[in-house]
C-alpha positions in Angstrom: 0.0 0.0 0.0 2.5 2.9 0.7 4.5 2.2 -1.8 1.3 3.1 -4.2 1.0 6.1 -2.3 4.7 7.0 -2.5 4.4 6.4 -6.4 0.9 7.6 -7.4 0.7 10.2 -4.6 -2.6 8.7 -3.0 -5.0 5.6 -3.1 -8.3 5.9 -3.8 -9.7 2.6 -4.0 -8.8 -0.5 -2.8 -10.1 -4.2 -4.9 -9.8 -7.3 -2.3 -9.9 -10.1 -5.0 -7.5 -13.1 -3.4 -8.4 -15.9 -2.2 -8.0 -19.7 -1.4 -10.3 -22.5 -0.7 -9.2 -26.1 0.3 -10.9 -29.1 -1.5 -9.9 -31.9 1.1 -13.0 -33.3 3.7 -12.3 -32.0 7.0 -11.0 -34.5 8.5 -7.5 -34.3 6.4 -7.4 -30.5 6.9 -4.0 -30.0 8.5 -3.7 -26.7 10.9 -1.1 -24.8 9.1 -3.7 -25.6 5.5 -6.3 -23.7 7.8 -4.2 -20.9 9.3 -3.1 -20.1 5.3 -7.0 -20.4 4.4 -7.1 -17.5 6.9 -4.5 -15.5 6.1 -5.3 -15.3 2.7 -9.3 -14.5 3.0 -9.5 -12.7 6.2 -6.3 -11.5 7.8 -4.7 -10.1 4.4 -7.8 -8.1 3.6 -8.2 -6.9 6.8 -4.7 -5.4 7.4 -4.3 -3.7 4.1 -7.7 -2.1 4.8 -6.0 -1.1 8.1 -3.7 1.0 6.1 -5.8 2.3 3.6 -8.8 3.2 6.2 -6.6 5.7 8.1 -5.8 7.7 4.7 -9.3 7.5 3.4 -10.5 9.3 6.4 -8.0 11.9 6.4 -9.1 12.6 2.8 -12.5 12.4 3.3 -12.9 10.0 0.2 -11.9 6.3 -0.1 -13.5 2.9 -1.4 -12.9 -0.7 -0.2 -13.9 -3.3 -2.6 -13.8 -7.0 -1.5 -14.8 -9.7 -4.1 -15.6 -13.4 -3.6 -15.8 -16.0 -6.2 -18.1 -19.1 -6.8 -15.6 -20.6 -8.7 -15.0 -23.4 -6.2 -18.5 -24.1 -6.6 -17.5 -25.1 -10.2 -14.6 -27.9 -9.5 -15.0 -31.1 -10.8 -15.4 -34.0 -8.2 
């Protein structure tokens, strides 16, 4: 994030689109699988908005955008 700022001079808008999904039953979900899973959709989005938040309200104008995808939906079994 600030190294956007430092080159475009601000941030506007932020687009969340990552994400992860794990396509093994429960049962052969290891913890560190899980804690990744997390990372990725939660903890990543939430600290980069952290960052942006602080800027957007100093502005007075900022946009977070987080996307989620049905594509898992879609694997072949």
């Amino acid at each position: 994030y600030r190294a956007a700022v430092e080159h475009f001079g601000r941030v506007d808008v932020i687009v969340h689109n990552a994400g992860t999904m794990l396509f093994e039953p429960a049962y052969h979900i290891q913890p560190s699988d899980l804690d990744r899973v997390v990372e990725v959709n939660f903890s990543g989005p939430i600290y980069l908005s952290q960052l942006a938040v602080k800027d957007f309200v100093k502005s007075g104008y900022g946009r977070i955008i987080y996307l989620s995808s049905s594509a898992s939906l879609l694997r072949e079994q």
